[in-house]
Backbone bond lengths (Angstrom), bond angles and torsions (degrees), N, CA, C in turn:
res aa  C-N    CA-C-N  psi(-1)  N-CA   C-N-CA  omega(-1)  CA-C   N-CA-C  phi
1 X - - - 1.447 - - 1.528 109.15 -
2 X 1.247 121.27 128.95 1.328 141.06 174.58 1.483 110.66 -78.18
3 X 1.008 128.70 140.08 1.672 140.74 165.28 1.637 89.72 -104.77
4 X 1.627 119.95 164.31 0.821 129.41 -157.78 2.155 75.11 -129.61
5 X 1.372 106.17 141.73 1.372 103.44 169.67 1.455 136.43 -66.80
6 X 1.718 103.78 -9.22 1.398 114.04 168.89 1.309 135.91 -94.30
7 X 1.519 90.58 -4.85 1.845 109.24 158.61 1.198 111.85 -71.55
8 X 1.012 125.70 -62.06 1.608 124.63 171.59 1.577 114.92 -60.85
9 X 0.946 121.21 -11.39 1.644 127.76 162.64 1.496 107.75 -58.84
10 X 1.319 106.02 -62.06 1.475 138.21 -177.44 1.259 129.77 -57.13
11 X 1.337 98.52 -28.25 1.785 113.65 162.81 0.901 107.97 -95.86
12 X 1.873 149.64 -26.93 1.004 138.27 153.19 1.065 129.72 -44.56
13 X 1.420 116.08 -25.79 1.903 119.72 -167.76 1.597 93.35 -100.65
14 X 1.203 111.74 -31.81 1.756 105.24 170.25 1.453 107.74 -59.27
15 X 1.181 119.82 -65.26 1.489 129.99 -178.30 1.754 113.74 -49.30
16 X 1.363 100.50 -30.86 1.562 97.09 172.27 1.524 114.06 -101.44
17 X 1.363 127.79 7.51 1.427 131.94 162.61 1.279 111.45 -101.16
18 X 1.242 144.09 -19.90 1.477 148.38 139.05 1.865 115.15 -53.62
19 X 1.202 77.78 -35.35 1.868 69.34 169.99 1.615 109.54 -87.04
20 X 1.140 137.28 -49.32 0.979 149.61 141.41 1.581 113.91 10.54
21 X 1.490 111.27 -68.01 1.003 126.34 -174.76 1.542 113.48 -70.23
22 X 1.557 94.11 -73.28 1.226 81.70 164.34 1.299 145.13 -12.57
23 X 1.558 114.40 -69.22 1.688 112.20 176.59 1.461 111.18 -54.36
24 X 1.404 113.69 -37.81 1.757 107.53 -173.72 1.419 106.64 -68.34
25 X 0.877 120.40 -27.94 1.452 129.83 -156.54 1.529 128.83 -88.27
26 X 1.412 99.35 -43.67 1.450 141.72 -179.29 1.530 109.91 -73.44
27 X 1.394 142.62 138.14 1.403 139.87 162.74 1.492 118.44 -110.03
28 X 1.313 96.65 -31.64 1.649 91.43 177.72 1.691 109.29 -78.35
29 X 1.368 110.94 167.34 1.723 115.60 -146.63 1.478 100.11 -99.21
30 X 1.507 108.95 -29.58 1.638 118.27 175.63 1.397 111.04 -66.36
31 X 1.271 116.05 -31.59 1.737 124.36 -176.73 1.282 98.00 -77.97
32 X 1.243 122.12 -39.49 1.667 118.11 177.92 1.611 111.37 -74.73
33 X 0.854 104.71 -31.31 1.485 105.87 -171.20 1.698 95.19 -61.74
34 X 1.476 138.79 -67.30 1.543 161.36 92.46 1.570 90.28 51.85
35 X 1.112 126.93 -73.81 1.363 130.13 -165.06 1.822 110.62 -84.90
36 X 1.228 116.93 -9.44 1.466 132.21 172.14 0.990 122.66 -83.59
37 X 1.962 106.60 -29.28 1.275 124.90 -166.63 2.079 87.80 -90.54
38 X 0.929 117.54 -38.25 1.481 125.34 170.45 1.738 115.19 -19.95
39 X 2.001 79.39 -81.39 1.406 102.02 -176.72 1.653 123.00 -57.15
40 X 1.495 117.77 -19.36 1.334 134.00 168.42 1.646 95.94 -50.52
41 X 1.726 107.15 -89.64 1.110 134.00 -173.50 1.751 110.81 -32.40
42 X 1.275 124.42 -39.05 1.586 106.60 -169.23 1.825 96.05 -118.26
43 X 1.456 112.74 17.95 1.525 115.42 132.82 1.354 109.29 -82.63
44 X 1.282 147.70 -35.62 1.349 139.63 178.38 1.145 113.28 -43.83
45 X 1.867 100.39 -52.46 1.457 109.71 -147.85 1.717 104.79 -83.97
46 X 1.772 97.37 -13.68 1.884 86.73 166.19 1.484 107.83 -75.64
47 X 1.452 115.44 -50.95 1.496 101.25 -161.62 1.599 99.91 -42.28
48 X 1.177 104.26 -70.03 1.682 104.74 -172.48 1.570 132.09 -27.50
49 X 1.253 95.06 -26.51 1.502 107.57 -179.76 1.685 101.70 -86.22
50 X 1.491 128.54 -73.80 1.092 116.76 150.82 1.459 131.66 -7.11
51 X 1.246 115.32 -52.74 1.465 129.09 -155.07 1.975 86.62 -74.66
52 X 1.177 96.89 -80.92 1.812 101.59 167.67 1.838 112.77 -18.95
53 X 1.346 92.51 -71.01 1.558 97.83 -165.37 1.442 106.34 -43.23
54 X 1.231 105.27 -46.49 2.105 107.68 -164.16 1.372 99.31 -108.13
55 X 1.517 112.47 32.14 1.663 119.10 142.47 1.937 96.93 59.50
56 X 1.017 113.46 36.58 1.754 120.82 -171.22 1.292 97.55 -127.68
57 X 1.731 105.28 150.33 1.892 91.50 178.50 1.516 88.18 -121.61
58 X 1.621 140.79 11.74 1.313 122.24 160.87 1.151 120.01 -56.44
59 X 1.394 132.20 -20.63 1.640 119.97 157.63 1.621 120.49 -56.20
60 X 1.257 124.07 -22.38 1.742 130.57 -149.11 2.167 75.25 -90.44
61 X 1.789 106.47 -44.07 1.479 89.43 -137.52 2.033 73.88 -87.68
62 X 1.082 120.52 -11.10 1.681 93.08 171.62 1.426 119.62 -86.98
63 X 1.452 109.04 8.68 1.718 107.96 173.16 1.295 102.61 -99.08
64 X 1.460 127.77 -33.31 1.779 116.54 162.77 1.606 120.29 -58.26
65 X 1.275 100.63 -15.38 1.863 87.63 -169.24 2.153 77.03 -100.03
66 X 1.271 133.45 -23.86 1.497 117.07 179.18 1.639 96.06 -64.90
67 X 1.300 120.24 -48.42 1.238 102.45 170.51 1.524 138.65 -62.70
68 X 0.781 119.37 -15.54 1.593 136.51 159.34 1.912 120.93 -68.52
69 X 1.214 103.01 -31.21 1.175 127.56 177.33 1.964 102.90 -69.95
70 X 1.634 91.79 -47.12 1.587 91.35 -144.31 2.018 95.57 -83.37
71 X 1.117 106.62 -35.73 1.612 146.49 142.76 1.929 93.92 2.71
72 X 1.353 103.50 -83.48 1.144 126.44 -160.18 1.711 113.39 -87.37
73 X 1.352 104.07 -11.93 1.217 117.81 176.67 1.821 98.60 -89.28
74 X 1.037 108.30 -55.83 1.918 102.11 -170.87 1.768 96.69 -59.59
75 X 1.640 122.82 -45.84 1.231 80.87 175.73 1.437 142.71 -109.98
76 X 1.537 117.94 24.15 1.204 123.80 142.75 1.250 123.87 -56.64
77 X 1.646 132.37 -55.83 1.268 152.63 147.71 1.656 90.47 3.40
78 X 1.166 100.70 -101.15 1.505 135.27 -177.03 1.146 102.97 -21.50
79 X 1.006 107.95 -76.36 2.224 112.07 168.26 1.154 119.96 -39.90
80 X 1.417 129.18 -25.39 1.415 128.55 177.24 1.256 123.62 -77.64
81 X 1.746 93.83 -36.44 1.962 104.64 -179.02 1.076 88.83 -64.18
82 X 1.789 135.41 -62.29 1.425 120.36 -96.50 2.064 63.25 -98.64
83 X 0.974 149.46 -32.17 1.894 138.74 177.85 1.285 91.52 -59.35
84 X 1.284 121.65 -86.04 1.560 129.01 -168.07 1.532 108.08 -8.56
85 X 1.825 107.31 -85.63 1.305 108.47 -160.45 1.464 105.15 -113.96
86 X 1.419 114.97 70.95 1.202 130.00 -155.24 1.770 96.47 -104.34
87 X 1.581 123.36 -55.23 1.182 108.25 137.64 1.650 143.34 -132.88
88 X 1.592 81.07 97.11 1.734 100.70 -178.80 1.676 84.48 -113.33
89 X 1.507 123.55 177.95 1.027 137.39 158.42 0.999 144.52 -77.21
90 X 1.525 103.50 -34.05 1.538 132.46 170.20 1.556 121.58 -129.57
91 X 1.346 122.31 133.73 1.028 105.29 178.83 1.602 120.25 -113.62
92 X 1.755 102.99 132.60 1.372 108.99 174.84 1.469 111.21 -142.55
93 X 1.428 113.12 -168.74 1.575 112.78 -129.90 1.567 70.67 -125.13
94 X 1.242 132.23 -34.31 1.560 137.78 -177.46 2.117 99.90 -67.21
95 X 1.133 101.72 -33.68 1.364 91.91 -173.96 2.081 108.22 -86.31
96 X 0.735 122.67 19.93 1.594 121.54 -175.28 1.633 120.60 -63.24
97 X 1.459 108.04 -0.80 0.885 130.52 176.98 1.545 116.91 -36.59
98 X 1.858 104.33 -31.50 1.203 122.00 -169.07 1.242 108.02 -70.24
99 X 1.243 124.90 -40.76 1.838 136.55 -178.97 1.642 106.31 -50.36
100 X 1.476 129.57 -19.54 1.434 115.92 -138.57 2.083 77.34 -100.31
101 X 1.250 122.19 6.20 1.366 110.82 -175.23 1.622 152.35 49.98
């Protein structure tokens, strides 16, 4: 079975308009983080598709270094909330106030 290359185009721009949203949308920092991890992932999934289509593998080796990127981003990310609002009650992206020291 064949995929057509604009299906996978097409799920990429879904996958990157759900992430999209997400961050605007979203306040808590884990949901953003979640929705970042999105927009990574269906940039991957164009290069890759690209990369295939025009028979080139510089798409394959710029989706390992996005993964490397995205890699190091969730767990720095992660380390920042879990100090930040470590004890607040709730956590939001409006209160960061706490970081400025």
């Amino acid at each position: 079975m064949i995929v057509a290359p604009e299906n996978y185009v097409a799920l990429s721009a879904v996958l990157f308009t759900i992430g999209v949203v997400g961050v605007i949308a979203r306040r808590n920092p884990l949901i953003m983080l979640m929705s970042i991890e999105l927009l990574f992932n269906a940039a991957n999934l164009a290069l890759v598709t690209y990369a295939r289509a025009w028979v080139n593998n510089v798409g394959h080796i710029f989706a390992f270094l996005v993964i490397t990127v995205a890699a190091a981003e969730a767990a720095i990310g992660l380390a920042i909330v879990a100090v930040a609002f470590r004890n607040l009650p709730h956590v939001d992206v409006d209160d960061a106030a706490v970081l400025k020291g």
